[in-house]
N, C-alpha and C positions, 0 to 999 in steps of 0.2 A: 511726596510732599511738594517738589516741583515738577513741572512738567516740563516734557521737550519743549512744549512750545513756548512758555515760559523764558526758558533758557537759551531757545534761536534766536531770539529778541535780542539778546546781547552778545549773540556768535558772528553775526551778519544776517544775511536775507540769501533766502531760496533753498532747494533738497540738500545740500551741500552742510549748511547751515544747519538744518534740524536734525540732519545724518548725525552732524557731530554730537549733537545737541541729545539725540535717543542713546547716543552710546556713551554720553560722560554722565546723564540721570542714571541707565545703570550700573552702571560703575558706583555710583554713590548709592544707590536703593543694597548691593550687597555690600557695602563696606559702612554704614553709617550705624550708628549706634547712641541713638539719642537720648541722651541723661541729664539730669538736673540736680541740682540742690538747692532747697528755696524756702525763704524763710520771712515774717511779719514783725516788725517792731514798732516801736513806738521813737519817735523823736525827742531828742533834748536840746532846746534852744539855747546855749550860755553865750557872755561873752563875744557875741559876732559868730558864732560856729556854730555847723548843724553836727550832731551825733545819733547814730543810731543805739540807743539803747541798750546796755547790759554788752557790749561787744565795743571791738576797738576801729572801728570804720566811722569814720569821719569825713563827710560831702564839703571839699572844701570849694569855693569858686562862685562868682558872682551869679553864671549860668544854671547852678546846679538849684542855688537859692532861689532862683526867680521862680524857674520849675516848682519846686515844692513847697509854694506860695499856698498857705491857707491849708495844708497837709499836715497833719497831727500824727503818724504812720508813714509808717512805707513796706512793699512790698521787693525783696533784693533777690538775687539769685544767680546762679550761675550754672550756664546751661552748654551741652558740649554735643558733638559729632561723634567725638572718639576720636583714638590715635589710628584703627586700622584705613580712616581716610589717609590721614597723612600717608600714612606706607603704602596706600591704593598711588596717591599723587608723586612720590620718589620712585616707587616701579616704574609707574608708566613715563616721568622724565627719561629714564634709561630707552625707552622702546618708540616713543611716540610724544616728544615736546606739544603737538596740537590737542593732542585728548587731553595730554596731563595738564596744558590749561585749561582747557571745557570741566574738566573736575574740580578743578579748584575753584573754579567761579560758580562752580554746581553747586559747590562743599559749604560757602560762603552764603550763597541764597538758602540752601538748606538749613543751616543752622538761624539764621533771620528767619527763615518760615515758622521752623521748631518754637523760636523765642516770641514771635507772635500768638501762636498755641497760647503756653504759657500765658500770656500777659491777659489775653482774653477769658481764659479760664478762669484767669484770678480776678477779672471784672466780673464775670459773670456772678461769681461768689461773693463779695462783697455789695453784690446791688442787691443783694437778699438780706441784705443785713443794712439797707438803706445808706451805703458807702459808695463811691464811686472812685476813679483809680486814672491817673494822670498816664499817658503816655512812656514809655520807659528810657533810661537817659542812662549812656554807658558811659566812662572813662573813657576819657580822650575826647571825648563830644564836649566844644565850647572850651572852658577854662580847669573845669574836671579833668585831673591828672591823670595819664595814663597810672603811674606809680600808686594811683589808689585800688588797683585790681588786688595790689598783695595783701592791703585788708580785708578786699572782699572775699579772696581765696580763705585768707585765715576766719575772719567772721562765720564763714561760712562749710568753714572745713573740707571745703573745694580739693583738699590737695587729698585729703584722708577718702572720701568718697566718691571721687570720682577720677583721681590720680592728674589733679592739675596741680601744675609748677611756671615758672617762670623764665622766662630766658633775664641774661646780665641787663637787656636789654627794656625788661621790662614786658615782655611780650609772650603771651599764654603759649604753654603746650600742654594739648594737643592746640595746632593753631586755628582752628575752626569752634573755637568756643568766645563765648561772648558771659560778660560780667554784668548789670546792669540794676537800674534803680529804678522804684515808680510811686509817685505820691499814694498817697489815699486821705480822704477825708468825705463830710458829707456832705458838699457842694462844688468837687474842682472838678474840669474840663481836661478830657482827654486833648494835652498842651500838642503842640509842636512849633520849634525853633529849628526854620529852615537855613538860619547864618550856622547852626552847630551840626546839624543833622553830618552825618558821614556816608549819608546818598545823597547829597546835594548835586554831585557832579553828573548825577544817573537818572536821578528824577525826571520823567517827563509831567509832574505837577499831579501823579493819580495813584502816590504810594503813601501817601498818609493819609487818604479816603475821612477826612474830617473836613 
């Protein structure tokens, strides 16, 4: 789902680089385990709040609103690695601090590839039914609370199917899983908001190819 060379890109430059780079891809090609839970509703405007329909997840924040401007729907989900990455990334801290960061940052682009899959698949599906599907917009992006993932777990029954939980912290395990939201309607633009985006810092200006 990534490739070495993919991943040398952000190890440094030369053999050295893409050495590390072929040995934490495998590392992540035997220990990933890629799942989802994912689900379509419909929106309910009241009072200044968006809600997703028939469930208790509520998009609160000015960013998330602007996003799903002219969206009648949305497309949510929560999509995961697995935990045997995390225990591939605690091993190898014990043996090898250099791989066991080239995994984690494998573990990371991995699960963003996984959640592109997804997002595309479910454009693909709705342009046959004359729908189109905004870009996807996680917790923690912009003024969207991270604290809204515990809805999306519950909404979504994230914890029962696919055995995610929470730290005190707020912060998903297994930690290679991503929560996230995406308009639909019959007229909106695949969005991006590069002040909220959480590759802003990485971006060379050619990962949201719109």
């Amino acid at each position: 789902m990534i490739t070495a060379q993919t991943l040398a890109k952000y190890l440094g430059t030369g053999e050295d680089a893409l050495e590390l780079a072929k040995r934490a891809v495998k590392e992540v090609e035997n220990s990933a385990r890629c799942r989802c839970v994912e689900a379509t509703a419909r929106l309910v405007r009241e009072d200044g709040t968006i809600k997703v329909e028939n469930t208790v997840l509520e998009l609160k924040g000015n960013d998330i609103a602007k996003h799903l401007e002219g969206c009648d729907a949305v497309y949510y989900f929560c999509a995961t690695v697995g935990a045997e990455v995390d225990m591939t990334i605690e091993r190898l801290k014990l043996t090898d601090l250099t791989l066991a960061y080239a995994v984690d940052l494998c573990a990371g682009l991995w699960v963003d590839a996984y959640c592109d899959e997804l997002e595309e698949r479910q454009r693909r599906m709705l342009a046959q039914k004359g729908l189109t599907l905004t870009s996807r917009f996680s917790c923690g992006y912009g003024d969207l609370p991270l604290s809204s993932q515990a809805d999306f777990i519950d909404a979504l029954k994230a914890d029962k199917f696919l055995g995610i939980r929470l730290t005190a912290g707020g912060m998903m395990i297994p930690s290679k899983t991503v929560s996230a939201v995406a308009g639909i309607g019959g007229n909106v633009r695949k969005k991006h908001n590069c002040d909220v985006c959480v590759k802003r810092d990485s971006c060379d200006g050619g990962l949201c190819g719109d």
